[in-house]
C-alpha positions, 0 to 999 in steps of 0.5 A, a space after each residue: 642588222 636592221 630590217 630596212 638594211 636587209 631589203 633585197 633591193 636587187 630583185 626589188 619591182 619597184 612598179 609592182 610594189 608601189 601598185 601593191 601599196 595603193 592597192 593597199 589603201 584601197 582594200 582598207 576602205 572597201 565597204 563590203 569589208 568594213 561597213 558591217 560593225 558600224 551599223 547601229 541596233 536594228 530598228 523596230 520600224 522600217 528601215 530607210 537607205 539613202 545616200 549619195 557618192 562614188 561608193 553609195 552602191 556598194 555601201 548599199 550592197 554592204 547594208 543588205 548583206 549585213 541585214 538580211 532580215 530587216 525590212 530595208 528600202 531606199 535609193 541611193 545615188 552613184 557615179 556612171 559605172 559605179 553601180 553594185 548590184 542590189 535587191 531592196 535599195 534602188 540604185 540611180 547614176 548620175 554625173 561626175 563631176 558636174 552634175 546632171 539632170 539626173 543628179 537632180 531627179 535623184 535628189 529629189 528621190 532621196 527626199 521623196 523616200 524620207 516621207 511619212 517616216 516615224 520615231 521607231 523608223 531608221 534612215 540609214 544615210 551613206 555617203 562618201 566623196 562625189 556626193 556633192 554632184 551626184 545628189 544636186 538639187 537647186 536651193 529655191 530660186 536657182 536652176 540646175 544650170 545654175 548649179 551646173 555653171 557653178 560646179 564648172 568655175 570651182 573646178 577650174 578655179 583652183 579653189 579647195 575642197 572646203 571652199 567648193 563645198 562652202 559654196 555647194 551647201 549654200 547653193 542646195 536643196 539637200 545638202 548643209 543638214 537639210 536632208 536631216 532635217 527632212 528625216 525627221 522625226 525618225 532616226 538618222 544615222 550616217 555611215 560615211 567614207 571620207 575624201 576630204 582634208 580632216 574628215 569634217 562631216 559638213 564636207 564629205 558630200 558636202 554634209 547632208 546630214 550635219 548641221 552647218 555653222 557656216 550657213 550664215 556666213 557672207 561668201 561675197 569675197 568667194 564669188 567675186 573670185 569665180 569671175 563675171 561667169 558666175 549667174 547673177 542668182 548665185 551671185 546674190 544668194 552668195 552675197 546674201 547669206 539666209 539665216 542661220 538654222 538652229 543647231 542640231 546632233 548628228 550620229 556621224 560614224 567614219 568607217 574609212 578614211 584617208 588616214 586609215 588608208 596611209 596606214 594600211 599602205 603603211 603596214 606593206 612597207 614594213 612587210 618589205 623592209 621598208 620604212 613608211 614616213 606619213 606626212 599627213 593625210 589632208 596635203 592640199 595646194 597646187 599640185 605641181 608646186 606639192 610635186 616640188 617639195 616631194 621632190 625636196 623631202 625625198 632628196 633630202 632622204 637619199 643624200 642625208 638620211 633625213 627626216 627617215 633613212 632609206 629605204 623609206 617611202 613617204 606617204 601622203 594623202 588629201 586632195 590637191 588642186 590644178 588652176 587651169 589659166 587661159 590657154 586650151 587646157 590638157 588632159 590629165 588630172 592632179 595626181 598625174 600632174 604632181 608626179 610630172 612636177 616631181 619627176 621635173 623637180 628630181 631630173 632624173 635623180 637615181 633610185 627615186 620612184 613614185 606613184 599617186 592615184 584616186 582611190 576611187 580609180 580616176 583621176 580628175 576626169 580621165 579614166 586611170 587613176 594616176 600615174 607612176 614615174 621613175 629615174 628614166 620618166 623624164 628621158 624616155 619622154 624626151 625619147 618620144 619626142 615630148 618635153 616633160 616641162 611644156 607638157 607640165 605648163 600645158 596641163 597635158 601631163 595624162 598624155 606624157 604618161 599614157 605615151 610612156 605606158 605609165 598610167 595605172 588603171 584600176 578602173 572603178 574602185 568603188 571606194 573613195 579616201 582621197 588621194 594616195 601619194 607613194 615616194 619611194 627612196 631606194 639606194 643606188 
């Protein structure tokens, strides 16, 4: 007998083993565990710490744990309520996911810390998803409330990742290479925690530290899309892409990523008896119309034993997106609206529980990670009096869930790898 067939499903929780999964994925990108063994050879100079993100703090915490006798200075950059204690690094909070005033004076602060360095100097650059409004400083001619207005439009946009990104490298003072360029004529190596679809260095915090192949490209069609709110600087400097710099290398060293994530998940499904099925670590699109095809692919598990036989658990990762129309917009954010469109799609079909999350414990602006549903979700809501498809239209799938007592909260993780989705397929 296989282990999948010896899984004992009649004392199973599914709730707490799905929790157990995501905390999973979230242990695997905790810099205090993992940042140590990419660190380059010490310097003969001094060391400099910059960075920006949701885990930049810890990241910080994890330097000088790992260095304490290197003479270590710097600032980095996090989101409120994501600070780590430090002693040598200066740790500064700003806002998420709009920027603030204070996004910009740390920006500013960054590139401050880079003066007067050497070729025996370090920078040590730590970034990781949230980068791209903790660290924002208005390329010349714009305004932070240029960059403020932008940042509002790309989230209600429906627009992908690389596409915000495109946008906020070149709208920026420090991002698209530019805080390399400022490092020299030190050493710069980046330690990164990916969030982004394919790990591509120029987005994760919209690439500070990499060149940008795309500096020149006309973005003209991409404004257009954003609509008559967009500033007319940003509109012209969209449309009128400056040259191109010249190329340049990058150390670049992942030390957590979506997909090691989905592995460590992975790797409790097997210690369950249960079979893991990645379908990838870079899923975008809308988050509701994701919901629908889950629904279709875990069907597809229960009735035919197809693409993998039950007990399974399918596992993805990337950033899916939720386009806001005219209406009043609810709360809630991705992960929370994906599994809403999934319980809508499944109706109620036995033995099919998920849960989706932020690694970095919020989802969208909200203060829980994401969700978790199972076969009753769409009964008990109608049993609180809401109507699980109105509530999906409204946008309003975080008060579903919260009425429920389905939300999971971790708080601040520290950490950030994406989105983590959990389908789990169990028999009748």
């Amino acid at each position: 007998m296989s282990a999948v067939q010896t899984v004992d499903t009649a004392g199973f929780n599914p709730r707490a083993w799905l929790e157990r999964v995501f905390a999973a994925g979230i242990a695997s990108a905790d810099p205090l565990r993992v940042l140590a063994p990419f660190l380059p050879e010490k310097p003969r100079g001094r060391c400099v710490v910059v960075g920006a993100g949701k885990s930049a703090a810890v990241m910080a915490q994890a330097v000088e744990a790992a260095w304490p006798d290197v003479d270590l200075s710097g600032v980095v950059v996090t989101r409120y309520g994501h600070g780590a204690p430090t002693r040598r690094i200066e740790v500064i909070e700003a806002a998420h996911p709009v920027p603030d005033a204070m996004s910009e004076s740390a920006a500013r602060r960054i590139l401050g810390a880079l003066n007067g360095l050497g070729p025996d100097d370090l920078v040590l650059a730590l970034v990781s998803g949230g980068g791209s409004s903790l660290m924002a400083l208005p390329a010349d001619g714009l305004t932070l409330a240029d960059k403020i207005a932008v940042n509002r439009l790309l989230l209600a946009s429906g627009a992908g990742i690389n596409e915000m990104n495109r946008v906020r490298r070149r709208l920026s003072g420090i991002k698209g290479g530019r805080l390399a360029l400022a490092a020299r004529p030190a050493r710069l190596v980046t330690l990164a925690i990916s969030d982004v679809p394919g790990d591509d260095p120029r987005a994760i915090a919209s690439g500070p530290t990499v060149f940008d192949p795309d500096a020149g490209e006309d973005l003209g069609a991409l404004a257009a899309r954003l609509g008559p709110g967009l500033p007319d600087a940003v509109r012209s400097r969209l449309a009128a892409p400056p040259e191109p710099a010249q190329p340049f290398e990058a150390d670049f060293r992942l030390i957590a990523t979506p997909q090691m994530a989905l592995e460590a998940a992975a790797t409790v499904a097997r210690a369950a008896g249960i079979t893991p099925l990645i379908l990838g670590d870079a899923l975008e699109g809308e988050a509701r119309e994701a919901g629908i095809v889950m629904a279709g692919i875990a069907r597809s598990v229960k009735r035919h034993g197809h693409p993998v036989r039950g007990p399974a658990v399918l596992l993805s990762g990337g950033e899916t997106t939720v386009t806001i129309g005219s209406g009043p917009p609810g709360r809630g954010g991705r992960n929370s609206e994906f599994l809403l469109s999934l319980a809508v799609a499944l109706g109620g079909e036995p033995g099919i529980h998920a849960l989706a999350g932020d690694t970095d414990g919020i989802d969208g602006t909200e203060d829980a990670a994401g969700a978790v549903i199972s076969p009753p979700t769409l009964a008990l809501a109608r049993e609180a009096g809401l109507d699980p498809a109105a509530v999906l239209q409204a946008h309003d799938s975080y008060t579903l869930f919260d009425r429920l007592g389905d939300l999971v909260r971790t708080g601040p993780t520290l950490t950030n790898v994406n989105d983590l989705r959990a389908v789990l397929i169990l028999p009748d």
